[in-house]
PyMOL CGO cylinders between C-alpha atoms (Angstrom):
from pymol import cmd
from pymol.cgo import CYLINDER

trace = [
    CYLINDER, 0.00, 0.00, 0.00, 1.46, 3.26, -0.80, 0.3, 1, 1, 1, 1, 1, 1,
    CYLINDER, 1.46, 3.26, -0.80, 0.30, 6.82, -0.01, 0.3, 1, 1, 1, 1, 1, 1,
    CYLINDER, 0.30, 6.82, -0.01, 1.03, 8.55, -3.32, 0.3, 1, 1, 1, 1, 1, 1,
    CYLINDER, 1.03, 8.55, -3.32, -1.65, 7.26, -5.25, 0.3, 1, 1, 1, 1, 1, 1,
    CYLINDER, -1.65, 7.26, -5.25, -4.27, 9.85, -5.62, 0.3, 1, 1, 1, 1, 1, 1,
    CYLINDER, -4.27, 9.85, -5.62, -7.04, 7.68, -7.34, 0.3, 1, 1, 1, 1, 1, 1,
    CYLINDER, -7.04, 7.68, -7.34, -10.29, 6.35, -6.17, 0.3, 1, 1, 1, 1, 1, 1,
    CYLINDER, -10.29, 6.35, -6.17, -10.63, 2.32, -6.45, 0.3, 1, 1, 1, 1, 1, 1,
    CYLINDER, -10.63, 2.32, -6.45, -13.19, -0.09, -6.37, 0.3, 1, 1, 1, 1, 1, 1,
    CYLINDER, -13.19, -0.09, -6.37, -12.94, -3.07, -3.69, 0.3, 1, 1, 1, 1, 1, 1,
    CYLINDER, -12.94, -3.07, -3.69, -11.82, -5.97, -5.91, 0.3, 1, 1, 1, 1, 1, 1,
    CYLINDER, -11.82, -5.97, -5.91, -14.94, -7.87, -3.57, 0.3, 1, 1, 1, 1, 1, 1,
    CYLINDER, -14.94, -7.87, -3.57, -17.42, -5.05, -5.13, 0.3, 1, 1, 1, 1, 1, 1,
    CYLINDER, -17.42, -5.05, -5.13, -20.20, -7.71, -5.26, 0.3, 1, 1, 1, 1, 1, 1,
    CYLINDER, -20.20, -7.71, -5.26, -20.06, -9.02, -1.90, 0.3, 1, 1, 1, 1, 1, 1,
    CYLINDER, -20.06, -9.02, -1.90, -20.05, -5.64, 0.31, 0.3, 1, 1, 1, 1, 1, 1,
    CYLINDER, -20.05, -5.64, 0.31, -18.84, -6.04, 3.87, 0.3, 1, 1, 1, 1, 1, 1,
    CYLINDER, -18.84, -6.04, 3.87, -20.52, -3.25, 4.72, 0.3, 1, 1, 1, 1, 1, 1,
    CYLINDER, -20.52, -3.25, 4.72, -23.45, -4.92, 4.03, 0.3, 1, 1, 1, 1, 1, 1,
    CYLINDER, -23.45, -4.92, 4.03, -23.29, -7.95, 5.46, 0.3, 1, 1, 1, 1, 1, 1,
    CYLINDER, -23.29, -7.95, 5.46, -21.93, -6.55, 8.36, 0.3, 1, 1, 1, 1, 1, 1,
    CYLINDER, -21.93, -6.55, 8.36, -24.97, -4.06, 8.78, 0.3, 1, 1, 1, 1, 1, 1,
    CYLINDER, -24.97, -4.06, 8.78, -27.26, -7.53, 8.27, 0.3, 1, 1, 1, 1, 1, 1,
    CYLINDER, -27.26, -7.53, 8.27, -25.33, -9.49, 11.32, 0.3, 1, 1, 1, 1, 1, 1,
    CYLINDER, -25.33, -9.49, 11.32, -25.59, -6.24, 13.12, 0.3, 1, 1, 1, 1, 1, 1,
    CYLINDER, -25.59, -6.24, 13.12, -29.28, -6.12, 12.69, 0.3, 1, 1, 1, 1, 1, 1,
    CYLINDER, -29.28, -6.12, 12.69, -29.93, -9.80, 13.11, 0.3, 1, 1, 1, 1, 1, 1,
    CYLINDER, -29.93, -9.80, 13.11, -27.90, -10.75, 16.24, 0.3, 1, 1, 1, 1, 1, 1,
    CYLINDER, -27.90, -10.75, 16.24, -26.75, -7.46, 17.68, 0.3, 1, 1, 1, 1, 1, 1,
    CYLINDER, -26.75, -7.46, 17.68, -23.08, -8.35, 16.80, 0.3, 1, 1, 1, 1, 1, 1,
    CYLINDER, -23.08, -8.35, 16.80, -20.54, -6.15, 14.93, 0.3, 1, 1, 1, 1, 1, 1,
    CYLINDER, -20.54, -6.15, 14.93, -17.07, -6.75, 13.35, 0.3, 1, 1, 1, 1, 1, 1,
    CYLINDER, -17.07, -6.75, 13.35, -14.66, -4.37, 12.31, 0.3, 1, 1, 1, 1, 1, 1,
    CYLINDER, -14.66, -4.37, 12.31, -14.20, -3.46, 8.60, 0.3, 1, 1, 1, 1, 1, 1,
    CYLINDER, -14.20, -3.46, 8.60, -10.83, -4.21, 7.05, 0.3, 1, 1, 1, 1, 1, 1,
    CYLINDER, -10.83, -4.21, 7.05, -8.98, -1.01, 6.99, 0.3, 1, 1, 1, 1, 1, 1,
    CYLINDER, -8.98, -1.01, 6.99, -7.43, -2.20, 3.81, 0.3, 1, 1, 1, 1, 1, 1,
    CYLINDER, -7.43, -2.20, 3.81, -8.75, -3.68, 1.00, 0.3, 1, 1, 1, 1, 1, 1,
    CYLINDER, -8.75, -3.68, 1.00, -7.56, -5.19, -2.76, 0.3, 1, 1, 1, 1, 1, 1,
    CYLINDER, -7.56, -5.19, -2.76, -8.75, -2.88, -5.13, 0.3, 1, 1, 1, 1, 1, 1,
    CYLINDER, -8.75, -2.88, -5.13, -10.09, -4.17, -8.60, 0.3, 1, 1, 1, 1, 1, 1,
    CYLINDER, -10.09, -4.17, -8.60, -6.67, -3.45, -10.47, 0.3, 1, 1, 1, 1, 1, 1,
    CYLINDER, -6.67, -3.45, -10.47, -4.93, -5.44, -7.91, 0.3, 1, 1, 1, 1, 1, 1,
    CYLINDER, -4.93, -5.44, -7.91, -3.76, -2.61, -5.49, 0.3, 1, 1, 1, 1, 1, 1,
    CYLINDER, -3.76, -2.61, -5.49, -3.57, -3.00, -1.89, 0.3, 1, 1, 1, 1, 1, 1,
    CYLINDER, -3.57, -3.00, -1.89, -5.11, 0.95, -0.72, 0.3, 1, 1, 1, 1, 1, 1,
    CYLINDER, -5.11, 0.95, -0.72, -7.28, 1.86, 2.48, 0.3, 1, 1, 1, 1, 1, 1,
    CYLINDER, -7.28, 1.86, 2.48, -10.89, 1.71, 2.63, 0.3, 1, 1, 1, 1, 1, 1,
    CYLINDER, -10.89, 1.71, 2.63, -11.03, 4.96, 2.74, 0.3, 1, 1, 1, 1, 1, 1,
    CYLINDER, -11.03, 4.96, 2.74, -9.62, 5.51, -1.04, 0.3, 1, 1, 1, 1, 1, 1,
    CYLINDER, -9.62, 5.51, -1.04, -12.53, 3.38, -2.43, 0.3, 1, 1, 1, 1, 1, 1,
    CYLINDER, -12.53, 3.38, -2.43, -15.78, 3.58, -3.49, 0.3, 1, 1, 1, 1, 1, 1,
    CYLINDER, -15.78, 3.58, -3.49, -18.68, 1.50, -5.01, 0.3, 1, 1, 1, 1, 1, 1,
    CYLINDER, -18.68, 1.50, -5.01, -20.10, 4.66, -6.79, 0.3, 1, 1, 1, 1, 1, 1,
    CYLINDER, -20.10, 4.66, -6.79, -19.42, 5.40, -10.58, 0.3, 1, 1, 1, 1, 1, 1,
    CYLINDER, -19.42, 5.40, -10.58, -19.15, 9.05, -10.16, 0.3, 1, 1, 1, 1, 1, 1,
    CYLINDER, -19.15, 9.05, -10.16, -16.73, 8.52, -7.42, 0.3, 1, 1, 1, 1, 1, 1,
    CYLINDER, -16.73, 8.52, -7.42, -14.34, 6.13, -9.13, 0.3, 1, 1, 1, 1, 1, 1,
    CYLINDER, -14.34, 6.13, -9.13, -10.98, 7.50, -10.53, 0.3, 1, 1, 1, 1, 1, 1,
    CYLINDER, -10.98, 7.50, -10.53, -9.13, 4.67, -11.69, 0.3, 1, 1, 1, 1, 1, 1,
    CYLINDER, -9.13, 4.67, -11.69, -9.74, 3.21, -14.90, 0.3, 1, 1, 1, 1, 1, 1,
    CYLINDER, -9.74, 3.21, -14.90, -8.75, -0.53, -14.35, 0.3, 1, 1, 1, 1, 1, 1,
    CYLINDER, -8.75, -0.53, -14.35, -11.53, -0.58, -11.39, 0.3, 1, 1, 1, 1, 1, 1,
    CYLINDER, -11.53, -0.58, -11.39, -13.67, 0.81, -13.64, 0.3, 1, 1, 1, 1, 1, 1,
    CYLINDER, -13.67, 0.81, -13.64, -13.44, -1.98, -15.95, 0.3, 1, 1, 1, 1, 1, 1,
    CYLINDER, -13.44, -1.98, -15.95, -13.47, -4.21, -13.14, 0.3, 1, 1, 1, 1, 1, 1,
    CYLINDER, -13.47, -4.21, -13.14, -16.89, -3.11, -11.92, 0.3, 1, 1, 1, 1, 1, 1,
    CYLINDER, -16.89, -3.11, -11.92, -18.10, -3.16, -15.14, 0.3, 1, 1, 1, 1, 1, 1,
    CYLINDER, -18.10, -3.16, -15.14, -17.43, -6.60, -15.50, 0.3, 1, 1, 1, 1, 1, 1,
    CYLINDER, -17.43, -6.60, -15.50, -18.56, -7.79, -11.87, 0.3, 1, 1, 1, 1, 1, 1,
    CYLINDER, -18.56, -7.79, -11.87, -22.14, -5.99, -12.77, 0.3, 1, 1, 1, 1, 1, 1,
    CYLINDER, -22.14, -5.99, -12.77, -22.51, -7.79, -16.01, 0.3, 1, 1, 1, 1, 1, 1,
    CYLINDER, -22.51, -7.79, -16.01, -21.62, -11.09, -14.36, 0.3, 1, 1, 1, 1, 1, 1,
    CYLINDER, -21.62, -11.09, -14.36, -23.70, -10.79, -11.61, 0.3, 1, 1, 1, 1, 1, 1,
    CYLINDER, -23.70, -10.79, -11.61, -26.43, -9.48, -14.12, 0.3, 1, 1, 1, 1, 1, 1,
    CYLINDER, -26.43, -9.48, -14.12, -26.45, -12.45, -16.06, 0.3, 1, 1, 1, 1, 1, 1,
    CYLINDER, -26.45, -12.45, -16.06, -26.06, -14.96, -12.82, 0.3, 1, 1, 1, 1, 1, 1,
    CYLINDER, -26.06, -14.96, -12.82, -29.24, -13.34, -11.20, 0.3, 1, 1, 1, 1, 1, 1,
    CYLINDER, -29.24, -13.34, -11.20, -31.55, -14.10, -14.10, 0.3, 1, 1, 1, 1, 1, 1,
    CYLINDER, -31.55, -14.10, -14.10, -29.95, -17.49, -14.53, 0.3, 1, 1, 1, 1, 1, 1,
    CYLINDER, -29.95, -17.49, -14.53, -31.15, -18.20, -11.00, 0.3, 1, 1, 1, 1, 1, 1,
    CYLINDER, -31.15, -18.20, -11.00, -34.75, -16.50, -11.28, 0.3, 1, 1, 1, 1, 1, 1,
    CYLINDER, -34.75, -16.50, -11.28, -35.60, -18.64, -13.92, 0.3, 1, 1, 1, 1, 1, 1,
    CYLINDER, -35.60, -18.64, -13.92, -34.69, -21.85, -12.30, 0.3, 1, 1, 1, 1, 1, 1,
    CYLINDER, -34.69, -21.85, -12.30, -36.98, -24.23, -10.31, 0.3, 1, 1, 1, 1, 1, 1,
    CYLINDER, -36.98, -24.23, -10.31, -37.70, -23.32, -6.84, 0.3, 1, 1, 1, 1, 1, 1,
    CYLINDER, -37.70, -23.32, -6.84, -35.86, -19.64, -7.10, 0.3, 1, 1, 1, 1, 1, 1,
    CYLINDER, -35.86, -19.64, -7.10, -37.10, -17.29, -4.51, 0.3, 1, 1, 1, 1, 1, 1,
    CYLINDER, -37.10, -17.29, -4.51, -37.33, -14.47, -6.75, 0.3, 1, 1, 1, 1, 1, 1,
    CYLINDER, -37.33, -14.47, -6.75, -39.23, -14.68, -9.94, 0.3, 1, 1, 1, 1, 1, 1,
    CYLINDER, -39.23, -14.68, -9.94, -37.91, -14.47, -13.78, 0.3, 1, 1, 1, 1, 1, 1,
    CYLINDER, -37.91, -14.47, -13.78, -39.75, -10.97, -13.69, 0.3, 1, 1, 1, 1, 1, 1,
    CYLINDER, -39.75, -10.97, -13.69, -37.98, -9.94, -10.49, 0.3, 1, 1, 1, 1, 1, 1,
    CYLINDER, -37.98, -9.94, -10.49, -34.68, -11.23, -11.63, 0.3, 1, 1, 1, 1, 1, 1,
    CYLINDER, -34.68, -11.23, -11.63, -35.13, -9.04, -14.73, 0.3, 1, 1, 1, 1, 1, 1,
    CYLINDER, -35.13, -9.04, -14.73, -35.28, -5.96, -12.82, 0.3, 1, 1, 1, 1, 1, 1,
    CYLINDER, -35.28, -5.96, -12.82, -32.29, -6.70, -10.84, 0.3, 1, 1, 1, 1, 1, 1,
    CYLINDER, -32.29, -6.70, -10.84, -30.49, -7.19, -13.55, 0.3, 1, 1, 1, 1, 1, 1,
    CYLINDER, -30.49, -7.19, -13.55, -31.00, -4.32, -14.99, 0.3, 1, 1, 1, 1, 1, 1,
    CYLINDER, -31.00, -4.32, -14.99, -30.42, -2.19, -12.37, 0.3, 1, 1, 1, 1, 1, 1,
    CYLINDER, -30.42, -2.19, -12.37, -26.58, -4.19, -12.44, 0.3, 1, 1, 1, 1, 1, 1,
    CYLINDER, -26.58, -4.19, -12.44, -26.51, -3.33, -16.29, 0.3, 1, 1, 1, 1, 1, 1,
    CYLINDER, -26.51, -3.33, -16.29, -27.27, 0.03, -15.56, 0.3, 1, 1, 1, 1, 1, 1,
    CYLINDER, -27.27, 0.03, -15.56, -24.25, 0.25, -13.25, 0.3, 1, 1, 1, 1, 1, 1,
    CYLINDER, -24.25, 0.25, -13.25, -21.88, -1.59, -15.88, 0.3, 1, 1, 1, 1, 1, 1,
    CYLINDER, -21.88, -1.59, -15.88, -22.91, 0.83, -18.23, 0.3, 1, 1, 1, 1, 1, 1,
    CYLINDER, -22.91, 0.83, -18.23, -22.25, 3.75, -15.55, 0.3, 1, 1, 1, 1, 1, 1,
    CYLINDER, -22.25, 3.75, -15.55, -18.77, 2.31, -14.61, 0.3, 1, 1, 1, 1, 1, 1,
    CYLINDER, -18.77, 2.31, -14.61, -17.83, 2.01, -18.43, 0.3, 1, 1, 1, 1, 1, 1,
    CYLINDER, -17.83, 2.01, -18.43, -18.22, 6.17, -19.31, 0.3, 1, 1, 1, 1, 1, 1,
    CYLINDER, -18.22, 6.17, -19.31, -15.77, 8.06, -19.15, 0.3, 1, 1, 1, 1, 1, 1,
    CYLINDER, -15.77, 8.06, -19.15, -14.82, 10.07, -16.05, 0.3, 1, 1, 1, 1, 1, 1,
    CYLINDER, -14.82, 10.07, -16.05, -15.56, 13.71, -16.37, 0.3, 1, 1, 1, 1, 1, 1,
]
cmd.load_cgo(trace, "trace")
């Protein structure tokens, strides 16, 4: 991890925020765990928490960029896989929407940075 880098990153574990599980154990059982104070970043760099974000607007470096991108698309393409199968939990309908909402993002994470 080095100090000089002034970019904005995306957690390489985008997907699978700890924030947010952490907020649903909180919630659940009344327990809470510390946050990592430094994360991988999508284009491999070790940088604090603090120098990332899960935002498109907020995201300086390019190689997260395209790693977001592709995270969103995969997980948009997993969800409705899984709504359409047997016994899903969420419908094909419900599925669609969610996966839309993740190709939105990709498509957010793949314009240029004003």
């Amino acid at each position: 991890m080095t100090g000089t880098d002034p970019h904005i990153h995306v957690d390489a574990r985008l997907i699978r925020n700890d924030a947010a599980v952490r907020d649903a154990v909180a919630s659940a059982f009344g327990l809470v765990t510390d946050l990592p104070g430094v994360v991988t970043t999508g284009c491999g760099l070790r940088v604090a928490r603090a120098m990332t974000s899960s935002r498109p607007d907020r995201v300086t470096c390019l190689a997260c960029r395209e790693h977001a991108r592709r995270e969103h698309l995969r997980l948009a393409a997993e969800v409705e896989r899984l709504s359409r199968m047997p016994g899903s939990t969420i419908s094909p309908a419900q599925g669609a929407s969610v996966a839309d909402r993740h190709r939105a993002l990709a498509r957010e994470f793949a314009e240029p940075e004003e």
